[in-house]
N, C-alpha and C positions, 0 to 999 in steps of 0.2 A: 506258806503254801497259798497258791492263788483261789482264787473264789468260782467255783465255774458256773457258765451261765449258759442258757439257752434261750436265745433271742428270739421273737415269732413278734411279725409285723409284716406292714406292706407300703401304705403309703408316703409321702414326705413326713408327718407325722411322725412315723417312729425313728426315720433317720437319726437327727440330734441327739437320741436316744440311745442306740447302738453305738454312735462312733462315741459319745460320751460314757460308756460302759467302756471300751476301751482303751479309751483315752485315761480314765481313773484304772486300770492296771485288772480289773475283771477278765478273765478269760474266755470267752468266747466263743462255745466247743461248735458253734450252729447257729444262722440263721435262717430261719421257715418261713416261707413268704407266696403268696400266692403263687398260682402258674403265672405264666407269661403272661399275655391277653394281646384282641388286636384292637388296636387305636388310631383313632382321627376318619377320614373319609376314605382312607385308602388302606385303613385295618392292614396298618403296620403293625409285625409282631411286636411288643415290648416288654424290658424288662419292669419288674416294681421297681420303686427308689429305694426300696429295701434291700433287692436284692443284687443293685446297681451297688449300693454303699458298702456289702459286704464283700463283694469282689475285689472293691477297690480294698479292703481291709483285710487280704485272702483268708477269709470266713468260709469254710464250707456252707453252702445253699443246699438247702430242702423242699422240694413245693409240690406240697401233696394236694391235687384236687381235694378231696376231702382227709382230714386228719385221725379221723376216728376210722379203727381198725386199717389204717393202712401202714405198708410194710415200713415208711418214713419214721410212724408211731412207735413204731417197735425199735427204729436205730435209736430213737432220743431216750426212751424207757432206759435201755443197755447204756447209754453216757451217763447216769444218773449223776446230773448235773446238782450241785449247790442249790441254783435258782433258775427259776422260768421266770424270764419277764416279756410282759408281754404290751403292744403297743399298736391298737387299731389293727388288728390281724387278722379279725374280721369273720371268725371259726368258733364256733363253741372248742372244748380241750375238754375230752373225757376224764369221766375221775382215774382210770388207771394212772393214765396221763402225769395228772395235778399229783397224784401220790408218788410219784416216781423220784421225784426232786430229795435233796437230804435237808433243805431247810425248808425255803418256802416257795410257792408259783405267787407273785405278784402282775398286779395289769396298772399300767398307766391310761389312765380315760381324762376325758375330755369335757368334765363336767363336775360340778360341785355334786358329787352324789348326796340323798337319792335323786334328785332332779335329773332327769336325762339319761336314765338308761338305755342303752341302745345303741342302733348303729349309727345317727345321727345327731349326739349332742352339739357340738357347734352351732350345725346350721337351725337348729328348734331354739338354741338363746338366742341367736339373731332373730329370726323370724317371729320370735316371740316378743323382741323388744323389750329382752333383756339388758341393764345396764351393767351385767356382768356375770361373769362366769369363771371358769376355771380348771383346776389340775386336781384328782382326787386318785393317789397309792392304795389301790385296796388287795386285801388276799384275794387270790382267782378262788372260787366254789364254779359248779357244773350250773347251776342257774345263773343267768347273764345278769353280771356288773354289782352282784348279790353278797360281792364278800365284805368285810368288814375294813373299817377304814383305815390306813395305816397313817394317813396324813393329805392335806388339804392345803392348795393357796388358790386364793383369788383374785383377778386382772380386769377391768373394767371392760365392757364394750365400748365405744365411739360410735358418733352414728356416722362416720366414714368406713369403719371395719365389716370387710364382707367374709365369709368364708375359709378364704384364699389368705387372709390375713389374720386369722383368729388363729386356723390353722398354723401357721409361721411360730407365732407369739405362744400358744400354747406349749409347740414342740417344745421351746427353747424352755420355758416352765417348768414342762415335764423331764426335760432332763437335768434341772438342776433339783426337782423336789425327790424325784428318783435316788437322785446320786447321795442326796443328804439323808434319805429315809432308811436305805441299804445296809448301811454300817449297824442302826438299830435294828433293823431285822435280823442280820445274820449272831448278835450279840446277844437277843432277844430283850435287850431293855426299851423295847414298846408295847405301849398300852393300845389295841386296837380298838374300834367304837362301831359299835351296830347301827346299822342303818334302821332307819327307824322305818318303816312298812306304811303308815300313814302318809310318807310324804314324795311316796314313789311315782315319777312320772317319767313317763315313757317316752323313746323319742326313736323311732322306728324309721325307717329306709325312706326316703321320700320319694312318692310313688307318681307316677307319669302323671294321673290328673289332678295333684295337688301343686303342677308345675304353672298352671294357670292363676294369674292374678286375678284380683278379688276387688274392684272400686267403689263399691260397695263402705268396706274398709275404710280405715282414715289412713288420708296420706302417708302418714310416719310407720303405719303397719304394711302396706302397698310398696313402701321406699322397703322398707326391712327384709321382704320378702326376698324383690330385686339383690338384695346383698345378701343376702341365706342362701341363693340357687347360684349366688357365681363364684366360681366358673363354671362350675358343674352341677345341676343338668339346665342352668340357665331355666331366669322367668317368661313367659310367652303372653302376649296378647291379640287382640285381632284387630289390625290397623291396616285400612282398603282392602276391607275382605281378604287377608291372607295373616294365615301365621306370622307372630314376628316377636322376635326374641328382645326384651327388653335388658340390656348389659347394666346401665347406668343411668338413676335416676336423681331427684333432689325434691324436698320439702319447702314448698312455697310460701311462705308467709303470708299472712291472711286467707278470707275467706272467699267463697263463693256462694250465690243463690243458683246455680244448676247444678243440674242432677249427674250421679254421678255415672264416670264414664263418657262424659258433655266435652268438647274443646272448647276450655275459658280462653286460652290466647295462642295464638298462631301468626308467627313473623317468618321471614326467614331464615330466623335464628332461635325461634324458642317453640315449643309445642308441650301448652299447659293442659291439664285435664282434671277435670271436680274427681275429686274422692269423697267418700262418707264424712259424712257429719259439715258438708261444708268447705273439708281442705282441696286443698293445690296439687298438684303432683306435677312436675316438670320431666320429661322425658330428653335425657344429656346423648344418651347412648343407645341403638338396636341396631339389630339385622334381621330382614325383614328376610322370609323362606327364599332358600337358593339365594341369597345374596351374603355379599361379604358383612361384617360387623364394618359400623358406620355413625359417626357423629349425626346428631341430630341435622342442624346444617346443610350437608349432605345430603340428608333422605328428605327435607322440603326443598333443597331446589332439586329433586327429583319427583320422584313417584310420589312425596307427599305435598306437593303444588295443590292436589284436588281438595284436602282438607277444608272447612270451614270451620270457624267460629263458632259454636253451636250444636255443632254435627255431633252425634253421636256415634261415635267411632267404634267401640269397645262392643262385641257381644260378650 
């Protein structure tokens, strides 16, 4: 008899995830995935990747603005499904919820728990300048990311990996540590492990004015940042008096005696800038407000011709 499941997720993230729950012969009574939403400049309606993948996989879709007490709540309670997995979904899940299931509700998260609770672990190991992170199975409980741990692997950072590619690499992670952990859950021969309370850290939604860099900073935490916010909500600075979204940057080697925020070098092809303590920060990649994203290159034989050597550029 098949194992039935109840899939709740949204972004590419949990993709790998659902179609590899299918793919190993799990059944698949539901996928819950956000509403729709609208995107880009012309707030096109779209689907999630979640709920793109389940269509392709003809999955029945769920997408309750909120999960708790709505009539959605009530169809999934009535399927009492085997297991809830759950994958960046992005909803706390009431205890009725979690009790409904006949074995277990597990979450796949995005971080060596405790480290990184929340809805942001990814982007806080990169920005933190973390040299790695990882995939942590744990039971769902009603306190966020608080259940016990059913299994753990770990994947290096690069200091080329941004977001967008942790993301990727994770996914695929979490679908093979899922897929192996499952069989011992439904079996019951695993030992689960408490998160331990002293070593809980937080990593919270990243909010509009922590989108602003910091030169201040040393270089390699300024470059981190840049690769923490992209794609999404992109880092910002202020170069010729206007907002401008910094895409892609790089760590210079050696030092500087200005301050930081200062342009150390300006060619028509490079535009370096002091950060803290001394370092380099090379600027590869921005788009400056109302403008398209653009090689560095580009934006000095334009609008950044006025530059100087010196200048201080950055409020």
């Amino acid at each position: 008899m098949l194992t039935t499941v109840v899939f709740m997720g949204t972004p590419s993230f949990g993709v790998p995830v659902l179609k590899g729950l299918v793919d190993q012969g799990y059944q698949v009574l539901a996928a819950v995935t956000q509403p729709d939403r609208p995107v880009g400049r012309k707030h096109q309606i779209q689907k999630s990747p979640v709920k793109q993948q389940a269509e392709a996989l003809n999955i029945p879709v769920l997408q309750p603005e909120k999960i708790s007490g709505s009539d959605e709540m009530q169809q999934l309670i009535e399927m009492h499904p085997d297991l809830i997995v759950t994958a960046a979904f992005g909803q706390f899940l009431p205890t009725k919820l979690l009790n409904a299931v006949k074995i277990a509700a597990v979450n796949v998260h995005g971080s060596l728990l405790p480290k990184y609770r929340g809805g942001a672990p990814i982007q806080y190991a990169i920005l933190n300048g973390d040299k790695e992170t990882g995939i942590s199975i744990i039971y769902m409980v009603k306190k966020m990311d608080a259940g016990d741990i059913l299994a753990q692997q770990a994947i290096p950072i690069n200091n080329t990996d941004d977001t967008a590619s942790m993301f990727a690499k994770l996914s695929l992670v979490g679908r093979d540590l899922l897929l192996k952990t499952l069989p011992k859950v439904i079996s019951g021969e695993i030992t689960p492990i408490k998160q331990d309370p002293e070593k809980v850290i937080f990593s919270p939604t990243i909010k509009p004015e922590e989108e602003k860099l910091d030169f201040f900073k040393s270089a390699f935490l300024v470059d981190a940042k840049v690769r923490a916010l992209r794609p999404d909500p992109t880092a910002y600075t202020t170069l010729n008096g206007k907002r401008t979204k910094i895409w892609k940057s790089a760590v210079v080697d050696g030092q500087t005696p200005r301050k930081p925020g200062v342009i150390v070098e300006k060619t028509k092809h490079q535009l370096q800038i002091a950060a803290g303590g001394g370092s380099i920060l090379e600027i590869l990649e921005l788009q400056p407000a109302g403008k398209p994203r653009q090689a560095i290159t580009d934006y000095l034989n334009g609008a950044g011709q006025a530059l100087k050597v010196g200048q201080k550029v950055i409020n």
